[in-house]
N, C-alpha and C positions, 0 to 999 in steps of 0.2 A: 219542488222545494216547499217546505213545512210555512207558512206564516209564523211571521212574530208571537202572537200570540196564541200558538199553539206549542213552541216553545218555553213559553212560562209553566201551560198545564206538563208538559213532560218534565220541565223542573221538579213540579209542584208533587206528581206522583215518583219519582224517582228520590223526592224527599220523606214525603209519608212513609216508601216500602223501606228507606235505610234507616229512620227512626223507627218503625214497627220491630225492625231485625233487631235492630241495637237494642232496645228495649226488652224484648225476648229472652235474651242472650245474658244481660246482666241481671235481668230477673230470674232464668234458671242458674245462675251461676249463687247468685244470692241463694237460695232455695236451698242447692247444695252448700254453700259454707255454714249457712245454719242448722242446718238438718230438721229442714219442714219435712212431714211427711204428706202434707196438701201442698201442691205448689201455688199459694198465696200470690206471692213475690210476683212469678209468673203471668200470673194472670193480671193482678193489677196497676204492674207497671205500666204494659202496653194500653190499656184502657185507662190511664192519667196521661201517656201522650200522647192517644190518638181523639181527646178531647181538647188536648190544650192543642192538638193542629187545627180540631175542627175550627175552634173557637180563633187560632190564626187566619185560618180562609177565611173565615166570616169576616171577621176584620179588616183584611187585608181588598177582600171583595166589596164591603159597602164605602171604604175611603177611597176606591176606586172609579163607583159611580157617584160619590160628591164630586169628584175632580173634573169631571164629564161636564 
C-alpha cells in the first residue's frame, strides 16, 4: 500500500497533466475561433499554467517545511 505521502505527489501529477490537457484544448480551440495562423494561444496558455503550478509547488513545498 502507497504512503500518505506518496499519495499527494500522484495528486499533485494527476493535477499538472489535467491542467496541461485543459490548457492545450482551450488554447487550440482559441486558435481556431480566431483564425491564427501561428498557434499563439496554443503554446502560451500551457506555459502561463504550468508556471503558475510551478510557482504553487514551490509554495505549497516551502509552507510545508516551516510547519515542520
Amino acid at each position: 500500500m502507497p504512503s500518505p505521502h506518496s499519495f499527494k505527489y500522484i495528486g499533485l501529477a494527476t493535477q499538472i497533466l489535467a491542467t496541461l490537457g485543459v490548457a492545450f484544448f482551450i488554447g487550440y480551440r482559441l486558435d481556431k475561433y480566431f483564425n491564427f495562423h501561428i498557434p499563439i494561444v496554443m503554446i502560451s496558455l500551457p506555459l502561463i499554467a504550468l508556471i503558475a503550478l510551478l510557482w504553487k509547488i514551490i509554495r505549497d513545498t516551502s509552507n510545508h517545511k516551516q510547519d515542520e
